[in-house]
C-alpha positions in Angstrom: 34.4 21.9 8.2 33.5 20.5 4.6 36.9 20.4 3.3 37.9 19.1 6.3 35.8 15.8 6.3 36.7 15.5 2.8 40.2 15.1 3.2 39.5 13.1 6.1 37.5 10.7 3.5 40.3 10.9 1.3 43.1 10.2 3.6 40.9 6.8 4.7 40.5 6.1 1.2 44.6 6.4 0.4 45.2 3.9 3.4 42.0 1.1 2.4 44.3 0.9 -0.7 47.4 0.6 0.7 46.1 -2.8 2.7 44.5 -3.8 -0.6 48.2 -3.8 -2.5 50.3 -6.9 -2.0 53.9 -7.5 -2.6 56.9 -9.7 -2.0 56.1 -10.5 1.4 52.0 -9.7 1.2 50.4 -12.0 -0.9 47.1 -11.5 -0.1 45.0 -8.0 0.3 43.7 -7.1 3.5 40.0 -6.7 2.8 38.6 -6.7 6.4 41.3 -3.7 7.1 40.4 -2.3 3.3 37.3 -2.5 4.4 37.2 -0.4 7.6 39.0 2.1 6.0 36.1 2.4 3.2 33.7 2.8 5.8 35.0 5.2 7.6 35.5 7.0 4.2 32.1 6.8 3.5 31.0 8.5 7.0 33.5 11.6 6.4 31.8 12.5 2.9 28.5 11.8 4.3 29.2 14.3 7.3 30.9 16.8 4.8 27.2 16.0 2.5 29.4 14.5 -0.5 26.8 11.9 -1.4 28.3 10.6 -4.7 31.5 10.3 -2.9 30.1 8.7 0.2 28.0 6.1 -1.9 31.3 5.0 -3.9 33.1 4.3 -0.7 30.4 2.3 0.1 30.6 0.2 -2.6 34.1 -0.3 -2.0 33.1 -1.4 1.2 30.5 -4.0 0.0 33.1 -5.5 -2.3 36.3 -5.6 0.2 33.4 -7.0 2.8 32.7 -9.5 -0.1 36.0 -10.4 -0.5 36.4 -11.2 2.7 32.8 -13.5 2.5 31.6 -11.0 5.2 27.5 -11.5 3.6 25.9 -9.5 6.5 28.6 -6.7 6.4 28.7 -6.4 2.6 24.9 -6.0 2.5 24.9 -3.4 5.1 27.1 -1.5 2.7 25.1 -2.3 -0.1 22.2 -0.6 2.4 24.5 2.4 3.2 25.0 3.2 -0.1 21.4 2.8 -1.0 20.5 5.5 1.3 23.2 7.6 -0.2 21.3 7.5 -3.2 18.3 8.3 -2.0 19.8 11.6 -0.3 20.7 12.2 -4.5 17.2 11.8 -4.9 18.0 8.8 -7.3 15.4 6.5 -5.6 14.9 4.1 -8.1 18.7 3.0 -8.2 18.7 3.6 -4.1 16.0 0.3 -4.0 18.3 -1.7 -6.3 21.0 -1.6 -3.9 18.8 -2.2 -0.8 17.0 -5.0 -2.8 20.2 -6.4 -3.4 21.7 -6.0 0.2 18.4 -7.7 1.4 19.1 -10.6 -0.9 22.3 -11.3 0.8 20.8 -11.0 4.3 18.9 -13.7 3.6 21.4 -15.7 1.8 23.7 -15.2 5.2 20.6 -16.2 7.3 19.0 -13.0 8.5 15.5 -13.3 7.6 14.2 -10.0 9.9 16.8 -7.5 8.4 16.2 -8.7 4.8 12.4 -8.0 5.2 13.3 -4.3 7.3 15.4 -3.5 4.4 12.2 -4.6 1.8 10.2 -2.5 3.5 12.3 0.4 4.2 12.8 0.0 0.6 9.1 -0.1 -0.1 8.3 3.4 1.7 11.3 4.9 -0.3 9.3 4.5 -4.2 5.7 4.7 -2.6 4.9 7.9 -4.1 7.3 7.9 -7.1 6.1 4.2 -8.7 3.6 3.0 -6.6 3.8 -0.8 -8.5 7.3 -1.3 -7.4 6.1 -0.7 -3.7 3.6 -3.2 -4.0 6.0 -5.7 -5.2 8.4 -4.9 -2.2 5.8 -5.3 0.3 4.4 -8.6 -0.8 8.0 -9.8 -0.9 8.5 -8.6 2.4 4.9 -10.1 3.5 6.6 -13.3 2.3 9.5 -13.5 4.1 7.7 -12.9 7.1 5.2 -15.3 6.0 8.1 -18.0 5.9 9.4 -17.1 9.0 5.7 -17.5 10.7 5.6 -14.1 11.9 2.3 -13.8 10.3 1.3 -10.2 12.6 4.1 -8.6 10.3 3.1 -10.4 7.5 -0.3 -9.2 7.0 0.6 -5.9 8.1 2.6 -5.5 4.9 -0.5 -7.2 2.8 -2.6 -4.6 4.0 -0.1 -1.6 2.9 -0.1 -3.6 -0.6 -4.1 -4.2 -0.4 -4.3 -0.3 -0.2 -1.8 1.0 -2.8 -3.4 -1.3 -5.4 -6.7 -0.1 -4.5 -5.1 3.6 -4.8 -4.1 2.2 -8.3 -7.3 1.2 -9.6 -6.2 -2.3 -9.3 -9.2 -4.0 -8.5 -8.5 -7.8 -9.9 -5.2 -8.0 -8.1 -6.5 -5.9 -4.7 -9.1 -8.3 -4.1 -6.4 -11.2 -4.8 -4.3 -9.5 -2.0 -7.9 -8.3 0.7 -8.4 -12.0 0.8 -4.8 -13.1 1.6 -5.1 -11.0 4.3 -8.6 -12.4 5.5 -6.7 -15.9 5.6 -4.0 -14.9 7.5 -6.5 -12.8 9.9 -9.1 -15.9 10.2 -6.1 -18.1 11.0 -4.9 -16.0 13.9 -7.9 -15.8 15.0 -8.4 -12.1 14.6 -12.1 -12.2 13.5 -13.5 -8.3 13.8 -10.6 -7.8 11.3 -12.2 -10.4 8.8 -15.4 -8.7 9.3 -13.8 -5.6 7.7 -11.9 -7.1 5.0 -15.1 -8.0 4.0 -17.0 -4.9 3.8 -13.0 -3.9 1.3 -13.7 -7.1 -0.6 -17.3 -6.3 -1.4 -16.9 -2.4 -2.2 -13.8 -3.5 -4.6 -15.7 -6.0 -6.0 -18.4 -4.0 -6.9 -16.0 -1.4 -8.3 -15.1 -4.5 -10.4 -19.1 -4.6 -11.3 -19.2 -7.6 -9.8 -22.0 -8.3 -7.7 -21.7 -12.5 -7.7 -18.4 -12.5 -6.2 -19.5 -9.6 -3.9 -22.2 -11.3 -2.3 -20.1 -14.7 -2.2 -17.9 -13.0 0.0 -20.4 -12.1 2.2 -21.9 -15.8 2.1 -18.8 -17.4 2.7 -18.3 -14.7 5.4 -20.9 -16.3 7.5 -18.5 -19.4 8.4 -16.5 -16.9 10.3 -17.1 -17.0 14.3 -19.4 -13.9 15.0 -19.7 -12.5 11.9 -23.3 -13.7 11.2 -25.4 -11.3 12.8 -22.8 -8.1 13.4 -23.4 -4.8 12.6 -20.5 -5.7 9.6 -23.1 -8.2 8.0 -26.1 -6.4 8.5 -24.7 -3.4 6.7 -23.2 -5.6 3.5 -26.6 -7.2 3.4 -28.0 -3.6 2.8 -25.5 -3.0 0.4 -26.1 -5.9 -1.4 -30.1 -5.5 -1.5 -29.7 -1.7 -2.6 -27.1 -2.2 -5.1 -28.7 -5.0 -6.7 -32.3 -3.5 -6.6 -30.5 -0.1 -7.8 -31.3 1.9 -4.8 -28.5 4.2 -4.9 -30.6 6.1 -1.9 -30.1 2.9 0.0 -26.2 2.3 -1.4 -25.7 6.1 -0.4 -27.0 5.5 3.1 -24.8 2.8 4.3 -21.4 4.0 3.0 -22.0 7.3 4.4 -22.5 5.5 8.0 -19.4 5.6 10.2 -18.9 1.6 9.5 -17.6 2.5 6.3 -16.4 6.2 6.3 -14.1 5.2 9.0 -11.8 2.8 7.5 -9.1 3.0 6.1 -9.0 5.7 3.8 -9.1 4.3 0.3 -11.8 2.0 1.5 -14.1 5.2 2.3 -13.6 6.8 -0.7 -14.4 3.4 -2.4 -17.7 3.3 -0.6 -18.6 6.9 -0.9 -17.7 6.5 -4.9 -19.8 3.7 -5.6 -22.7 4.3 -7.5 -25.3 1.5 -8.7 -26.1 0.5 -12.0 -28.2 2.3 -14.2 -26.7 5.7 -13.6 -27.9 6.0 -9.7 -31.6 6.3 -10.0 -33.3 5.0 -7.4 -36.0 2.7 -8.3 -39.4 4.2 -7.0 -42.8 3.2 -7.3 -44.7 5.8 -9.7 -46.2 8.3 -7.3 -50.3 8.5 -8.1 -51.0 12.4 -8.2 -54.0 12.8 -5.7 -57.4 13.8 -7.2 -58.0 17.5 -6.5 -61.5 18.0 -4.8 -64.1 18.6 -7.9 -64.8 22.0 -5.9 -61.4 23.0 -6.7 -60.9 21.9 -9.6 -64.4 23.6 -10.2 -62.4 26.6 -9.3 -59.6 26.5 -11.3 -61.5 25.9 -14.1 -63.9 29.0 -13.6 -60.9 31.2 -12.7 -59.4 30.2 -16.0 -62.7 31.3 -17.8 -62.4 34.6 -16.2 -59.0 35.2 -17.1 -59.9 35.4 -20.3 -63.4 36.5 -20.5 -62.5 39.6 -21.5 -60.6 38.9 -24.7 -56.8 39.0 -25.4 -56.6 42.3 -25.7 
């Protein structure tokens, strides 16, 4: 069945370059026919699992498609062959090609399957470099952004927000939480704000900073509803405990379902943090109570008869 669909391939490949030839009476190579061919090339080896083959026909494609100033057919190639790649395993070189096939949807006008292919792209590298996959999903927030399909747009934020959080990122991931906020507050999604919030404070305290912490909460309070939720009155806890070094207190509120059932980096953020000064909470010295003088009396005298008898 294998060798079959390869010399299927092949046989599709021999006539994409017999319409690319041109002669006497051909002057000019046939690159939407060329280009067919090359694509149905590409399927064969893909059936018969020839990935390097299958990817080069795809390239072939992209360029006959090019040729023929087909933008939205050459970048699907350009996507085709991406995925090839990423069947190879090679996941860094599979992105190139679908970043560069989603350039060219939006250079032919095709907004929506540029960002798709962004994202796509995005979940490909997530585990293997985690920093690219930030930078495709806040390009892919952007196009969406442009195109005022701001549900879709923050969506991707978030999956940015989280991996940076993932990555220790704190400066940038409270950049991104708050871009996020805005685009929440401006559709009007307000329990959402409420709990980018509660992620911008923990991260900013995992930045040590409490000033910017609690100015989030403060500016917070603008925000239809949020003065007086159960949101606010646990940051304000937060807030007193951490800055009075009560990790007891701290402790208390992340552990509370508010905060250990977000998302999952911001749990572990909030069942990380620890207050300054190493986590001791800050009591008042206890006063050891007076013993009776009748006891103590007793002590004392037991004490005495311990050793009234000598050491030996």
């Amino acid at each position: 069945m294998a060798a079959q669909k390869i010399n299927e391939g092949l046989e599709h490949l021999a006539k994409a370059e017999k319409y690319l030839k041109t002669g006497f009476l051909k002057w000019k190579p046939d690159y939407d026919s060329a280009a067919s061919e090359y694509g149905k090339a590409a399927v064969a080896f893909k059936n018969a699992k020839q990935f390097e083959q299958a990817k080069d026909a795809c390239l072939r494609e992209a360029v006959a498609h090019e040729n023929n100033r087909a933008l939205f057919h050459a970048a699907k190639a350009y996507e085709q062959a991406g995925m090839m790649l990423k069947e190879m395993q090679k996941l860094p070189e599979a992105v190139q090609l679908i970043e560069k096939a989603s350039m060219m949807y939006l250079e032919n006008g095709t907004p929506d399957t540029a960002a798709m292919a962004l994202e796509r792209a995005g979940k490909l590298i997530e585990n293997v470099d985690p920093e690219k996959a930030v930078q495709l999903y806040q390009q892919t927030a952007n196009v969406f952004e442009n195109e005022e399909r701001l549900r879709q747009a923050v969506e991707l934020l978030g999956k940015a927000s989280r991996l940076l959080v993932r990555g220790r990122r704190f400066d940038e991931a409270a950049l991104s939480i708050q871009k996020e906020k805005n685009i929440y507050k401006e559709i009007e999604n307000y329990p959402t704000c409420y709990k980018k919030t509660i992620a911008q404070v923990l991260v900013h305290l995992h930045r040590n900073d409490y000033v910017a912490a609690e100015r989030c909460v403060r500016e917070s309070y603008s925000i239809p509803g949020f003065n007086g939720s159960e949101d606010c009155a646990a940051l304000e806890q937060l807030l007193e405990g951490y800055d009075q070094q009560d990790q007891d207190q701290v402790s208390e509120v992340c552990n509370s379902p508010l905060f250990k059932y977000m998302d999952n980096d911001y749990a572990k953020l909030g069942l990380s943090l620890v207050v300054p000064g190493g986590g001791i909470k800050k009591k008042s010295p206890a006063t050891p109570q007076a013993k009776p003088d009748g006891a103590a009396g007793t002590a004392a005298e037991e004490e005495e008869d311990e050793y009234s008898g000598g050491l030996c």
